[in-house]
N, C-alpha and C positions, 0 to 999 in steps of 0.2 A: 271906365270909371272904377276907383277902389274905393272899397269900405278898408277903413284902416283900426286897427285897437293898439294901442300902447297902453303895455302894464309894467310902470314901473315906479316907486316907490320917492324918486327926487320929481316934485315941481319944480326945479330949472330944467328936468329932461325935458317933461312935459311943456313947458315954454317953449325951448327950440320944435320942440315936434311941430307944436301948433304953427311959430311964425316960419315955419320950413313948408308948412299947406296951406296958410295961407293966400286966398287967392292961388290956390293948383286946382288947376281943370283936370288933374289927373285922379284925383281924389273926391269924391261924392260925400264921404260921411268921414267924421275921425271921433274914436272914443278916447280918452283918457281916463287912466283907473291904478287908483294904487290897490288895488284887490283882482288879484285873481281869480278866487275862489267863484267873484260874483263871474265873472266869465265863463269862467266853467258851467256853475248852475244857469246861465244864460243860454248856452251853447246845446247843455241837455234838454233846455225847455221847447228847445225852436228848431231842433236836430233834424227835421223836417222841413225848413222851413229854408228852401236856401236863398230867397233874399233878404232874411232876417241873420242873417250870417257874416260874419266878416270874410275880407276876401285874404287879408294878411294881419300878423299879430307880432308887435315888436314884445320880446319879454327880456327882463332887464330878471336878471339868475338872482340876487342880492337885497333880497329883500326881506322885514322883520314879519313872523309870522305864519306867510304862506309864501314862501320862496319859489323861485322861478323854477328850481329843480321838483317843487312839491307840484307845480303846474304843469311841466311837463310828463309825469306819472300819470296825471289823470287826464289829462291830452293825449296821450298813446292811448290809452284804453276805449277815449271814446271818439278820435277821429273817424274808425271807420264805419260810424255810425250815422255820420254827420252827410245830409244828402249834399254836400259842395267841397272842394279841395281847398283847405285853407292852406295859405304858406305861411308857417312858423319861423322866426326870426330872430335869434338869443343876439338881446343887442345890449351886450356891457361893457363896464369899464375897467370887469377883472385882465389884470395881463398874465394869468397862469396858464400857464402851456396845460395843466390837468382839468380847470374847469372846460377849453376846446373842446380837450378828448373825451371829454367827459359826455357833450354834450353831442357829438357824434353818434352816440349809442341809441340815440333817439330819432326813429326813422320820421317822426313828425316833426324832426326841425332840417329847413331850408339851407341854412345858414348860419355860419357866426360871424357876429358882426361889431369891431369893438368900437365905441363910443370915441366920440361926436359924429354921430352918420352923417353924410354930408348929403346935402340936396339933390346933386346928380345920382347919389346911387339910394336916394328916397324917390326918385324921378322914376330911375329903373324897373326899380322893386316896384313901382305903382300901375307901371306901364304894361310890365312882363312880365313881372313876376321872377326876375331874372337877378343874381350876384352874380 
């Protein structure tokens, strides 16, 4: 079973997330959040605590305010703090070959993954942990 968090800034993303775990036995808990930051300070409070923990975290780069690249700066800093391995997951809908590369630089992300995830490889990611 996954704990799942998607942070990302459009509720139609957030729609398909939800009716894509709907009714998934793969999935135990799902967050949705256009904020970051609270993730962050969520993740510093319970860093200990790893079934207060997410087991994967979709983050959508593009966002006003605290940007997915602002989230993952302070996700590298305090992953290896965190008693559980979370998979990081940049899931958007930029098609620049430099936001990719960009985001490779970031050993706390899994994956790039560009928008509309499709429910086999939301199945995946749920099951294994796996792109």
């Amino acid at each position: 079973m996954c704990k799942v968090v998607l942070i990302d800034d459009n509720p139609i993303d957030h729609y398909i997330m939800r009716t894509m775990l709907y009714n998934n036995d793969r999935c135990q808990q799902a967050t949705y959040t256009f904020d970051g930051d609270m993730i962050i300070e969520y993740m510093e409070e319970h860093q200990s605590e790893s079934n207060r923990l997410p087991d994967v975290i979709f983050l959508d780069l593009t966002m006003p305010d605290f940007s997915g690249w602002d989230f993952l700066e302070k996700f590298e800093r305090l992953k290896n703090r965190l008693k559980k391995n979370i998979e990081l997951y940049v899931m958007t809908s930029s098609v620049r070959e430099s936001d990719k590369e960009r985001s490779t630089k970031y050993a706390c992300v899994s994956s790039f993954i560009s928008k509309p995830l499709s429910k086999q490889m939301l199945n995946s990611i749920c099951s294994h942990g796996l792109v």
